[in-house]
RODO-2510 file (C-alpha; in nm, 4 decimals, decimal comma):
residues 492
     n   res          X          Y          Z
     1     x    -1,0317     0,2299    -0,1002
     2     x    -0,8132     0,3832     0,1802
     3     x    -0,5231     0,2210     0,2013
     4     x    -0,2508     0,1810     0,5057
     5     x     0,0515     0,3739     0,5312
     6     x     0,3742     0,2015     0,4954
     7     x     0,5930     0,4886     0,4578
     8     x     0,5685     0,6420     0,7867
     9     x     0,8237     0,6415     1,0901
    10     x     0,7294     0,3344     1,2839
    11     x     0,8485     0,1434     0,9483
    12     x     1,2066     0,2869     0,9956
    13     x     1,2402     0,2323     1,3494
    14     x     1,1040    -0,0668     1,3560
    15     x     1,3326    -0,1619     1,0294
    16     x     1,6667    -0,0063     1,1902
    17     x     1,5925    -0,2440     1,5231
    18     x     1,5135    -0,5567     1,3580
    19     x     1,8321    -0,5544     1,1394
    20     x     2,0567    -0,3828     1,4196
    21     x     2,1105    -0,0485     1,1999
    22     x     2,2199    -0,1819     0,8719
    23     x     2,1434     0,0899     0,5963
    24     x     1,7938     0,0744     0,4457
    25     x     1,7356     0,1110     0,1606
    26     x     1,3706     0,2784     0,0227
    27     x     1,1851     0,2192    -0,2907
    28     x     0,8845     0,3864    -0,3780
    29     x     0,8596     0,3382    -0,7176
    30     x     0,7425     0,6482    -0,9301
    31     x     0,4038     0,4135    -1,0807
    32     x     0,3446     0,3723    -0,7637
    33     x     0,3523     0,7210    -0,6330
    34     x     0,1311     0,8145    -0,9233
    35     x    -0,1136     0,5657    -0,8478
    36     x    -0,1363     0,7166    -0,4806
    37     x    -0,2032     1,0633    -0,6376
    38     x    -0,4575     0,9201    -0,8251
    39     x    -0,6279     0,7727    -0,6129
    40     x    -0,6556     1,0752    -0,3789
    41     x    -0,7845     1,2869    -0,6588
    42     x    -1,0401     1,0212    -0,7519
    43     x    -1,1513     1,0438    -0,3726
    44     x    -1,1931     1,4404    -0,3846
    45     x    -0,8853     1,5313    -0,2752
    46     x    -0,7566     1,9029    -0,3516
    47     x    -0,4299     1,8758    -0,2403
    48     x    -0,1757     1,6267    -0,1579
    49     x     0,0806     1,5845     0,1103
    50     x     0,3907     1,3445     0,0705
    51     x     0,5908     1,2790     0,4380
    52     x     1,0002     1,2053     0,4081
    53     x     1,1870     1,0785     0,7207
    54     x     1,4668     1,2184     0,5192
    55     x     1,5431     1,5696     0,3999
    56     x     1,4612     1,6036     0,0090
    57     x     1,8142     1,7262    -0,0398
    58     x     1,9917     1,3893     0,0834
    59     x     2,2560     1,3388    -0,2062
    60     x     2,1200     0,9389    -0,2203
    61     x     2,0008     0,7322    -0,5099
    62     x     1,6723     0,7437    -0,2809
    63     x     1,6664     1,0710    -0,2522
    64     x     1,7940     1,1782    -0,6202
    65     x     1,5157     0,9385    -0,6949
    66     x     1,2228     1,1045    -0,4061
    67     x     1,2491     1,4327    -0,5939
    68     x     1,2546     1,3664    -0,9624
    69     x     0,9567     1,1283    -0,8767
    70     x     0,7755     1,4279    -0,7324
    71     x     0,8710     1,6549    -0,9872
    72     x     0,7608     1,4558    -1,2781
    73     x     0,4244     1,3867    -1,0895
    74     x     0,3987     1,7521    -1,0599
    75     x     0,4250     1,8368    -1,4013
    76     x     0,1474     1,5386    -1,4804
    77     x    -0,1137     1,7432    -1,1880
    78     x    -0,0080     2,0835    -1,3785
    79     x    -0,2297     1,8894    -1,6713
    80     x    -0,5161     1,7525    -1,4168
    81     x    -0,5437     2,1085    -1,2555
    82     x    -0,8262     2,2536    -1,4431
    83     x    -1,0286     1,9071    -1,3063
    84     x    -0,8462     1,8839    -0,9969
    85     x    -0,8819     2,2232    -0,8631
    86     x    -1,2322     2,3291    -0,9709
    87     x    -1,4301     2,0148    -1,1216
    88     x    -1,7085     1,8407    -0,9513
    89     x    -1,6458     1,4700    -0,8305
    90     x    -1,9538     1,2833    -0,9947
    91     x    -2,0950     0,9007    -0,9698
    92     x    -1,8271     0,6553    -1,1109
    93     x    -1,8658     0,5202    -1,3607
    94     x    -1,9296     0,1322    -1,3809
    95     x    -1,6197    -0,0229    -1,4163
    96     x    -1,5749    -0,4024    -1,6278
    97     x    -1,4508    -0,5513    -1,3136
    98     x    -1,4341    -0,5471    -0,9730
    99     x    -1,0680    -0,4501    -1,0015
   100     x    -1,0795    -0,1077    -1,1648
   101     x    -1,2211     0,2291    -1,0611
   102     x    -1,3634     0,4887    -1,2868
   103     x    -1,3717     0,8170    -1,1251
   104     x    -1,5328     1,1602    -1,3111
   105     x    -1,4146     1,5319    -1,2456
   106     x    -1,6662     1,7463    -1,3927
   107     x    -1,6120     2,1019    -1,5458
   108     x    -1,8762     2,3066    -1,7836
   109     x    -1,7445     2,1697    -2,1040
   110     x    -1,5507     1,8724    -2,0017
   111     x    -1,5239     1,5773    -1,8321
   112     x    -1,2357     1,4086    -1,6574
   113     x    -1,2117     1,0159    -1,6216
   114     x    -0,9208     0,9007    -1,3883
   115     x    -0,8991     0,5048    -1,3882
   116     x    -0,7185     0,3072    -1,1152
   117     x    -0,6003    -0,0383    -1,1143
   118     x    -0,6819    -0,2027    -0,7733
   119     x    -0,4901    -0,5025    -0,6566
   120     x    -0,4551    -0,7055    -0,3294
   121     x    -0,1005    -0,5600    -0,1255
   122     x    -0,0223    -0,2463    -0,4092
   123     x     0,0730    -0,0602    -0,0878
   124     x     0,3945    -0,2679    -0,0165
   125     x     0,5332    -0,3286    -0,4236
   126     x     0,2860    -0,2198    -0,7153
   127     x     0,2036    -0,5275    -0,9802
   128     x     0,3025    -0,4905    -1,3344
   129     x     0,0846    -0,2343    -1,5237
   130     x    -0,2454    -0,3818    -1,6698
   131     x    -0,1939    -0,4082    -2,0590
   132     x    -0,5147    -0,5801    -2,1237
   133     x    -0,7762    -0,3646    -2,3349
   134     x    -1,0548    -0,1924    -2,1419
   135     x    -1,3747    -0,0457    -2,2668
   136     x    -1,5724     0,2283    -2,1014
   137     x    -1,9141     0,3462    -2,1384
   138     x    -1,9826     0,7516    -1,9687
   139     x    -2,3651     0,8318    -2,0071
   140     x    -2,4609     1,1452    -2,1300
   141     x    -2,1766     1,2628    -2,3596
   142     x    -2,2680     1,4591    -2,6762
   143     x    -2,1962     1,3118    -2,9826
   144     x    -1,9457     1,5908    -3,0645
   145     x    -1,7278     1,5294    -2,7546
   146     x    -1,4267     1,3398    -2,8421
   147     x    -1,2009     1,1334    -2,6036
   148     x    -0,8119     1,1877    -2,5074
   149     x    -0,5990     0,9785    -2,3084
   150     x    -0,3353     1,2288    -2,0988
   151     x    -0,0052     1,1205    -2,1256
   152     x     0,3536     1,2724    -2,0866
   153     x     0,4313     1,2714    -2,4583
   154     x     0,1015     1,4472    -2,5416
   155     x    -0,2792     1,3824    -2,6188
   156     x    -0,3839     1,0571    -2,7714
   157     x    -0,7521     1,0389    -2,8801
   158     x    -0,8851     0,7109    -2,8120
   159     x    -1,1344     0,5322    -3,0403
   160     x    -1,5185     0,5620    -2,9567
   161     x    -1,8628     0,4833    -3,0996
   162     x    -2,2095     0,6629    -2,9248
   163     x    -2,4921     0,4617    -2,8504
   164     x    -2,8191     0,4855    -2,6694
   165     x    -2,5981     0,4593    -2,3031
   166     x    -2,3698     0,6764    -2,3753
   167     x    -2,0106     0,7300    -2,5145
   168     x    -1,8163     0,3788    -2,5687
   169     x    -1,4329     0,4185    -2,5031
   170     x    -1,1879     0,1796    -2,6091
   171     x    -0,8701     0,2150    -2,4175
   172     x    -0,5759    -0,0130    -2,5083
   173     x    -0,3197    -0,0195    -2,2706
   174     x    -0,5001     0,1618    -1,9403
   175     x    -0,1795     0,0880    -1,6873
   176     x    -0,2200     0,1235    -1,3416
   177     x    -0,3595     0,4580    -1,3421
   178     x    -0,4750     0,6553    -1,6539
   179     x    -0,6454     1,0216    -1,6769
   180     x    -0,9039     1,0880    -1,9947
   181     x    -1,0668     1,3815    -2,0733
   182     x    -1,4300     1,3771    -2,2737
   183     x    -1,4092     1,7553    -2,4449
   184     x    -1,5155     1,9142    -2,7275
   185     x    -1,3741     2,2143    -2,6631
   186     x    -1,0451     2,2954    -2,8226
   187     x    -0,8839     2,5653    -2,5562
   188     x    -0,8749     2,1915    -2,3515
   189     x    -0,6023     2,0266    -2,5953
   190     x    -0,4336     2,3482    -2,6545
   191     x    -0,4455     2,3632    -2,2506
   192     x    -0,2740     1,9975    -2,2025
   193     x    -0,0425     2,1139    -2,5254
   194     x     0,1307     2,4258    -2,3850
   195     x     0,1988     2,2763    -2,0373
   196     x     0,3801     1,9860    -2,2571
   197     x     0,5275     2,2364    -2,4873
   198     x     0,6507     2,4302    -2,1606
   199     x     0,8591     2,1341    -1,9878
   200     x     0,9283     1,8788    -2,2796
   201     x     1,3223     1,9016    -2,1932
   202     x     1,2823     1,8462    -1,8327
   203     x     0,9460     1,5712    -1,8506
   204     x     1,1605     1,3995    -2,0887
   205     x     1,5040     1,4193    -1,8935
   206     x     1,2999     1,3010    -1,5433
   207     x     1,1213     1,0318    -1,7316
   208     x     1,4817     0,8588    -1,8514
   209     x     1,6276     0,9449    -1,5056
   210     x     1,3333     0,7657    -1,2960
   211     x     1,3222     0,4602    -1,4790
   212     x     1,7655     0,4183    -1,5163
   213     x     1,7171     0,4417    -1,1322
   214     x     1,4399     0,1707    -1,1066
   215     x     1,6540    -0,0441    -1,3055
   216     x     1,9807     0,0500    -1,1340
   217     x     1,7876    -0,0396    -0,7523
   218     x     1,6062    -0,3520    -0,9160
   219     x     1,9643    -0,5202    -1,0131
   220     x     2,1341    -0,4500    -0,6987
   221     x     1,8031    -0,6427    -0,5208
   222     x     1,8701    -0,9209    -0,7552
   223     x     2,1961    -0,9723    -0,7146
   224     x     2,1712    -0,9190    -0,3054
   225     x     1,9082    -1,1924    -0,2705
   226     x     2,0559    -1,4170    -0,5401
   227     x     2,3989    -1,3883    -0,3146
   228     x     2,1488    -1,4519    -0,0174
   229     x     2,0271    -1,8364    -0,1960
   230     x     1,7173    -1,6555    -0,2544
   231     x     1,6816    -1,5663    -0,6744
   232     x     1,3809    -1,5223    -0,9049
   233     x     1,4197    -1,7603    -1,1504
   234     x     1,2786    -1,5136    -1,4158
   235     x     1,4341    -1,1952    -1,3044
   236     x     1,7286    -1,2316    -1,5670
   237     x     1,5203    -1,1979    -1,8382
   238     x     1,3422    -0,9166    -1,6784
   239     x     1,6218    -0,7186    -1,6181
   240     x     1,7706    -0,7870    -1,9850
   241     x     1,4432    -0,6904    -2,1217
   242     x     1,3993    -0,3536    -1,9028
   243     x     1,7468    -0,2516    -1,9780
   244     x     1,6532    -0,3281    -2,3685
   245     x     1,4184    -0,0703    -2,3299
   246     x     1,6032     0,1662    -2,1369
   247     x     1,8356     0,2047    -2,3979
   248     x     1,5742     0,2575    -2,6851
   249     x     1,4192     0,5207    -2,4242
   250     x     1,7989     0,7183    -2,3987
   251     x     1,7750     0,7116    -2,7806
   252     x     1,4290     0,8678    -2,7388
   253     x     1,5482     1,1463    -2,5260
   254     x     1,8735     1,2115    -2,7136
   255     x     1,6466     1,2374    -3,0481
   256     x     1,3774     1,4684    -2,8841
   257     x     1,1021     1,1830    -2,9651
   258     x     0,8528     1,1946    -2,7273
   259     x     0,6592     0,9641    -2,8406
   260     x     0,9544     0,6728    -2,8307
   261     x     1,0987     0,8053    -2,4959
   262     x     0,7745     0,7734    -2,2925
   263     x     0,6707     0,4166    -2,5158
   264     x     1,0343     0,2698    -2,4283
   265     x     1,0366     0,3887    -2,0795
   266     x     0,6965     0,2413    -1,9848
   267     x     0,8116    -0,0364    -2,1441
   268     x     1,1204    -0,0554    -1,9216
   269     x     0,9156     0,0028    -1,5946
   270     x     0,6468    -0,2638    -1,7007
   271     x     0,9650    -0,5361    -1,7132
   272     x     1,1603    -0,3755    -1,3838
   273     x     0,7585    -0,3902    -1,1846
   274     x     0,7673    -0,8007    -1,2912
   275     x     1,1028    -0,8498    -1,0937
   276     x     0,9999    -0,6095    -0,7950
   277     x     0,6433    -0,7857    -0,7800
   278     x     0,7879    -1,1203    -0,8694
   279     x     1,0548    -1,0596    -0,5307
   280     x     0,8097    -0,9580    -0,3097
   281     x     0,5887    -1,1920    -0,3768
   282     x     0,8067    -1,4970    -0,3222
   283     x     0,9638    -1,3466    -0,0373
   284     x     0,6206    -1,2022     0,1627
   285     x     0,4447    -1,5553     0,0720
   286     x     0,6162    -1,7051     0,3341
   287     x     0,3899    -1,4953     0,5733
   288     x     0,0416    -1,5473     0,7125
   289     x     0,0050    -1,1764     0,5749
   290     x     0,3129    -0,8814     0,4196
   291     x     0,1625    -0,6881     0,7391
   292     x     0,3612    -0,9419     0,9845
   293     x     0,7320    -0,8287     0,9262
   294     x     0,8608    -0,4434     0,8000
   295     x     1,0870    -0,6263     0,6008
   296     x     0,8546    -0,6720     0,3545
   297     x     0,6630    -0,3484     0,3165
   298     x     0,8849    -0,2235     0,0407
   299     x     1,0690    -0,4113    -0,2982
   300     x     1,4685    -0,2575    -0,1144
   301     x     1,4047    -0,3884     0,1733
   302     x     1,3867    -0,7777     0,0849
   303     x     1,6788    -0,8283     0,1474
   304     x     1,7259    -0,7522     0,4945
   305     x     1,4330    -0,9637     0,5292
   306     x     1,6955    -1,2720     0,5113
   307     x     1,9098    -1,1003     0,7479
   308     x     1,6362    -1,0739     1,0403
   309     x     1,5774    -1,4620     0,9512
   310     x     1,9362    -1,5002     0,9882
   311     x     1,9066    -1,3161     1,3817
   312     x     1,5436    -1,4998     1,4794
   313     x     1,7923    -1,8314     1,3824
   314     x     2,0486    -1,7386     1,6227
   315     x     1,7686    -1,7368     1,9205
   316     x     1,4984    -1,9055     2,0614
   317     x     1,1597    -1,7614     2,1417
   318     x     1,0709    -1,7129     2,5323
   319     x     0,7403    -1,8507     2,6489
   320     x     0,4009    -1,6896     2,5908
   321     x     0,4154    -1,3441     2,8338
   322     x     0,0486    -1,2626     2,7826
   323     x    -0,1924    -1,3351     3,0283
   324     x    -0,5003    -1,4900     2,9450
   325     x    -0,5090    -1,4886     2,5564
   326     x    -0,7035    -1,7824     2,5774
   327     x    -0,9978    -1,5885     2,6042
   328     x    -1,1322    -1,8996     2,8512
   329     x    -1,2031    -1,6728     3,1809
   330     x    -1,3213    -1,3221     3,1867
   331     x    -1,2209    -1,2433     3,5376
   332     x    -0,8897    -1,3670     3,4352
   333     x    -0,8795    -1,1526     3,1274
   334     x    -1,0008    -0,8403     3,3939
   335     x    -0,7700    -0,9336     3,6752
   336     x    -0,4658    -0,9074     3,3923
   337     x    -0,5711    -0,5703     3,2501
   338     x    -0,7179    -0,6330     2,9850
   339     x    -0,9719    -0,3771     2,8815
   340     x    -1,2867    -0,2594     2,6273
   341     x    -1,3025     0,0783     2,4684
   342     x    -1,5839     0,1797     2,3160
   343     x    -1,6099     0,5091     2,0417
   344     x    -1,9836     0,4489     1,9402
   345     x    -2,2544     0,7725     1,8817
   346     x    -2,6085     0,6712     2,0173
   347     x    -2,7294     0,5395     1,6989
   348     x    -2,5098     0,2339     1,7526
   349     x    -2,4924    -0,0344     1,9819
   350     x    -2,1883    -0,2781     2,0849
   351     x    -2,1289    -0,6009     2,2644
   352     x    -1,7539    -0,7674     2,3702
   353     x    -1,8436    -1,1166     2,5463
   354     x    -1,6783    -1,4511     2,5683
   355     x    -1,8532    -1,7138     2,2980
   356     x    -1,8843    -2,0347     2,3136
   357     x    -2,0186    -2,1158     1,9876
   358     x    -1,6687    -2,2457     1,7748
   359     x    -1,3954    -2,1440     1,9100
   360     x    -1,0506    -2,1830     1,7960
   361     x    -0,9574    -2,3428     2,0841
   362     x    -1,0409    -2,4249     2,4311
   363     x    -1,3964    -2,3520     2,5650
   364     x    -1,4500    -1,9965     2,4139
   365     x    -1,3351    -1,7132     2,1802
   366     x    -1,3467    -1,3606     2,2670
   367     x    -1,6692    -1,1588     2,0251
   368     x    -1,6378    -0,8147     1,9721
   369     x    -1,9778    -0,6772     1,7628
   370     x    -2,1463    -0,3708     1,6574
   371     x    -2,4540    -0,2656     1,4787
   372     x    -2,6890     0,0192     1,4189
   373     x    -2,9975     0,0802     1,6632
   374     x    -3,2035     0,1460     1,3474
   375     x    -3,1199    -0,0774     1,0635
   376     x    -3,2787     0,1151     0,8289
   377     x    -3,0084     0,4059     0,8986
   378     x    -2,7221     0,2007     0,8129
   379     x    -2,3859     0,4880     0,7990
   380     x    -2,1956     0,5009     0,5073
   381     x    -1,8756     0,5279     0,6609
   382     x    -1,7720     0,5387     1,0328
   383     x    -1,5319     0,8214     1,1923
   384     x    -1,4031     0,6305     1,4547
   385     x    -1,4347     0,2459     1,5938
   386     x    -1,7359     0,1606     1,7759
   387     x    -1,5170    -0,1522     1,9623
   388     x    -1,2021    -0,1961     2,0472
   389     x    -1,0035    -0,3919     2,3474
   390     x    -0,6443    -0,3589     2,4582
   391     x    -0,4719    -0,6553     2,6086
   392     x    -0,2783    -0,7049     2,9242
   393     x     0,0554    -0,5392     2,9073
   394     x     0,3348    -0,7288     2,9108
   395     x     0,6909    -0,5937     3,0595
   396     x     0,9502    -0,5323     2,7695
   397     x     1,3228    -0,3864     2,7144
   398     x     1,4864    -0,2057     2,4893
   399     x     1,6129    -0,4583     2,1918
   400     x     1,3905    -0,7510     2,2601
   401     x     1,2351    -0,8808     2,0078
   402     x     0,8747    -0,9816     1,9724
   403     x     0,6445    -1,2439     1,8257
   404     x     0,2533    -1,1596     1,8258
   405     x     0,0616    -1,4344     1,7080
   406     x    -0,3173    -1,5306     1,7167
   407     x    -0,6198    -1,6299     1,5368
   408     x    -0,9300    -1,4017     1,3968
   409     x    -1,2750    -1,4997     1,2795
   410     x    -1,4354    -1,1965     1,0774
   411     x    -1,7689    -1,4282     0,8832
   412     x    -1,8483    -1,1351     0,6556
   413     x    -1,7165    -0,7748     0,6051
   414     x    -1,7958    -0,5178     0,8405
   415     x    -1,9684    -0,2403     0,7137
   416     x    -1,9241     0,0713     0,7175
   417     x    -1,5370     0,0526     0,6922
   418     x    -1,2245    -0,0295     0,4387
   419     x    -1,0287    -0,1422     0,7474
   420     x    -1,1950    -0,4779     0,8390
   421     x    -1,0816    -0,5994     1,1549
   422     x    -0,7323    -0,4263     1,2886
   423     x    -0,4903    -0,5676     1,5200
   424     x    -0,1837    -0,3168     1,6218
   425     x     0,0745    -0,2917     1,8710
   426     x     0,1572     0,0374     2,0543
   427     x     0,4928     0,0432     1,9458
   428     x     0,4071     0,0101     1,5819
   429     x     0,0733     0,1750     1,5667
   430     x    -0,1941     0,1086     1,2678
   431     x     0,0745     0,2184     1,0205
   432     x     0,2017    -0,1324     1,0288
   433     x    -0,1488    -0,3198     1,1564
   434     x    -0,3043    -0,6720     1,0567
   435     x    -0,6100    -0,5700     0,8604
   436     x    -0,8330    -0,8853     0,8243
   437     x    -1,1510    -0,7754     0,6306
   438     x    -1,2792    -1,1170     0,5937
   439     x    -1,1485    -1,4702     0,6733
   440     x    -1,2707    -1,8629     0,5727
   441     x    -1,3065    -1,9545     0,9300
   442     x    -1,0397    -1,8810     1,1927
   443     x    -0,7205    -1,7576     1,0357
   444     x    -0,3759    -1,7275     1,1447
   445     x    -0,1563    -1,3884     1,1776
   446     x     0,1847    -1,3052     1,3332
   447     x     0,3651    -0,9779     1,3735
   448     x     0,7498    -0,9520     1,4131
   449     x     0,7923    -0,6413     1,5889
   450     x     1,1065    -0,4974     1,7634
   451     x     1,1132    -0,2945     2,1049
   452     x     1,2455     0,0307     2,1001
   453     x     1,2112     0,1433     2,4204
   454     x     1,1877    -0,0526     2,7766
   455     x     0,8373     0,0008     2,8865
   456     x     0,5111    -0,2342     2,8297
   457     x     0,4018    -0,4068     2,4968
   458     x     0,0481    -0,4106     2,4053
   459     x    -0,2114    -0,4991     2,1780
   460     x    -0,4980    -0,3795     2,0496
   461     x    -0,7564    -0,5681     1,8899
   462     x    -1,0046    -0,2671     1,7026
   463     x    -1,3574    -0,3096     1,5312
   464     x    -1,3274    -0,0290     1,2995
   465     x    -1,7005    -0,1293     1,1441
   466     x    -2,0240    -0,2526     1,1769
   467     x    -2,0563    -0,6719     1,1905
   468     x    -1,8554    -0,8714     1,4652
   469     x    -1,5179    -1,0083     1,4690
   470     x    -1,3304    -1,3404     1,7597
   471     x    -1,0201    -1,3620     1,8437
   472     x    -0,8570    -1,6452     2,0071
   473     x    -0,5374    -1,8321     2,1417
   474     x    -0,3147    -1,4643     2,1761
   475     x     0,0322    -1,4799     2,2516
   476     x     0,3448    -1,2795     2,2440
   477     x     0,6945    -1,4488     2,2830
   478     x     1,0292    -1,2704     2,3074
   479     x     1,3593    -1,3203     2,2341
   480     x     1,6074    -1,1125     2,4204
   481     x     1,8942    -0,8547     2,2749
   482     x     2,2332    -1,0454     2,1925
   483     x     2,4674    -1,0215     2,4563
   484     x     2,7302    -0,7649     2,4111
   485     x     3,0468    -0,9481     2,4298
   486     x     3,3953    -0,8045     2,5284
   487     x     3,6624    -0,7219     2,2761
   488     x     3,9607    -0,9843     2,3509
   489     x     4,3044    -0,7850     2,4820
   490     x     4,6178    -0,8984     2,3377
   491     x     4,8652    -1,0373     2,5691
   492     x     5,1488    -0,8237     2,7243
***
């Protein structure tokens, strides 16, 4: 369940480019950094890295907002240590659908179940936490164990029967990520206890602080795109509701109440993560994918979204400047540089050929495929693509701007991967790559990209699995810098 990095550099120069250096403005929100962590632990990770363009000491909303995030996540991995240090990643566990994850870190005397909420595009603005009830059932629990849900304000044992499969959980509101532990043993609870005990002031002071933030960045989006012509209809009530919430969650904090601080303030995100979905969702819709334009990678950027609009407006697109994205002659394809790569170990085999068989358009498509020599030793997971081609390069300078565009055919998911099939430029890199894991016949996709440097644009076109992938009808257009025009003298 790997998913692509949004956060890294080429985001932020391509961002600072495309909107001519206006200030951007970043918004991880703290659900959705917690989901991340997660997720890594539920793959086996023992440690986690977080990269910042910025310095953590930048005296910015952002960054006042960067390292509370991380310190409240910290304290919340302080009570998955015992798992996440020394337990044993089992089988998951079947999950009710195909959304959900159920993930088990095994110690002597305990189990730890971390479940994840997956959902197309969480990478670019996380979707409203799930509220709807979910039941588990962990195989070979003893009858004595007892189930907690981990949460900020303490322990909460969760209701369970014991049947012939197992232990039946019942978990009411399981969020976008959740952490129970199965234990019998009491040093466990007295474990996840003291660490609470231990930073109550501060957990509770970060909790208020994170979510007053959210709420502060989410109403300055609003009231940027509705001064843009661009408003979500609902987002009024949203907001209302989150800062309804908020308040209740101050009183929480001001009282000591744990249990009404971290209630009220989930309660508050839930409301804030329907207008930051709700944005991003009418604003990356008008895209063949959120992939094509950094604008739309995170909820504070949306609205510099309409100001690149506003620029592509002011300009027309050049003609097509690749040669032979038609895919209709392969000596013409050779002759303009185009050219195969191929990272396969001897137990594979690869093809790249021109096909006839239904192309987009024209006479052919271009076929990239890959598959094992013995299909009966079929790899898990690949280290490296087996196929990829770059295209010719095309001459660009500094400030241009840039329209990729084409069409992919990928009949059933390649094996073997999480990546599908993925289409980068070299200025961008994978970080902000088309990932097209399975399409209903051709299907369309565009990237917006800005040139940083003068040098030579190209694309490459990468079968990270096993299965076969066409590509058809390339192009990239570009649009040249404004002019810089002279300052008028006064007259003498």
């Amino acid at each position: 369940r790997r998913q692509p990095d949004l956060q890294a550099f080429p985001v932020r120069e391509q961002l600072l480019l495309m909107t001519e250096g206006k200030p951007l403005r970043e918004s991880l929100a703290w659900q959705q950094l917690r989901t991340a962590a997660y997720c890594a632990l539920a793959s086996g990770s023992r440690g986690l890295l977080f990269h910042s363009s910025v310095p953590l000491s930048t005296d910015t909303l952002a960054g006042s907002q960067r390292v509370d995030a991380l310190k409240l996540l910290n304290f919340e991995l302080l009570l998955l240590e015992p798992w996440a240090a020394a337990g044993t990643l089992v089988e998951d566990v079947p999950a009710p659908d195909a959304s959900t994850q159920v993930s088990i870190l095994q110690t002597e005397r305990s189990k730890l179940l971390l479940v994840t909420r997956h959902i197309p595009a969480q990478q670019y603005v996380a979707a409203p936490a799930n509220t709807k009830p979910l039941s588990l059932v962990v195989p070979g629990v003893p009858i004595s164990d007892r189930a907690y849900q981990i949460t900020l304000a303490g322990p909460r044992q969760l209701r369970t029967s014991h049947g012939s499969g197992g232990i039946r959980i019942q978990l009411d509101e399981p969020g976008l990520a959740t952490a129970i532990v199965i234990t019998q043993d009491p040093l466990v609870i007295h474990h996840l206890n003291r660490v609470l005990a231990e930073g109550k002031l501060e957990i509770g002071r970060l909790r208020y602080e994170v979510a007053a933030r959210e709420l502060t960045q989410a109403a300055d989006v609003d009231r940027e795109m509705t001064a843009a012509g661009h408003p979500l209809s609902a987002a009024t009530l949203w907001l209302r509701e989150a800062q309804t919430h908020l308040d209740q969650a101050r009183r929480g904090l001001e009282t000591m109440d744990q249990r009404v601080l971290h209630f009220a303030a989930d309660r508050s995100e839930q409301a804030i993560a329907k207008v930051r979905r709700g944005y991003w969702e009418q604003t990356a819709g008008a895209f063949p994918s959120p992939a094509s334009s950094p604008c739309v990678a995170q909820f504070g950027l949306l609205p510099l979204h309409w100001e690149f609009a506003n620029r592509l407006r002011r300009n027309a697109w050049g003609p097509n400047s690749l040669a032979a994205g038609e895919m209709e002659n392969l000596n013409q394809l050779l002759g303009a540089g185009w050219k195969q790569h191929r990272g396969m170990s001897e137990a594979l085999q690869g093809d790249v050929a021109l096909a006839l068989q239904s192309p987009h358009g024209g006479r052919s498509a271009l076929r990239l495929t890959a598959w094992p020599v013995n299909p009966k030793e079929v790899p898990v997971a690949l280290e490296r693509p087996p196929l990829w081609i770059t295209s010719a390069p095309v001459p660009v300078r500094q400030g241009q701007l840039a329209r990729i565009h084409g069409w992919a055919h990928v009949p059933e998911r390649l094996g073997a991967t999480q990546d599908g099939l993925l289409i980068f430029d070299n200025f961008a890199g994978p970080q902000l790559g088309e990932r097209i894991q399975l399409s209903q016949g051709w299907r369309e996709f565009t990237l917006y990209r800005a040139i940083p440097k003068n040098g030579e644009l190209t694309l490459t076109i990468s079968l990270t699995g096993l299965g076969e992938a066409s590509l058809d009808d390339l192009s990239i257009c570009l649009i040249n810098p404004d002019p810089i025009r002279e300052v008028a003298r006064p007259r003498q």
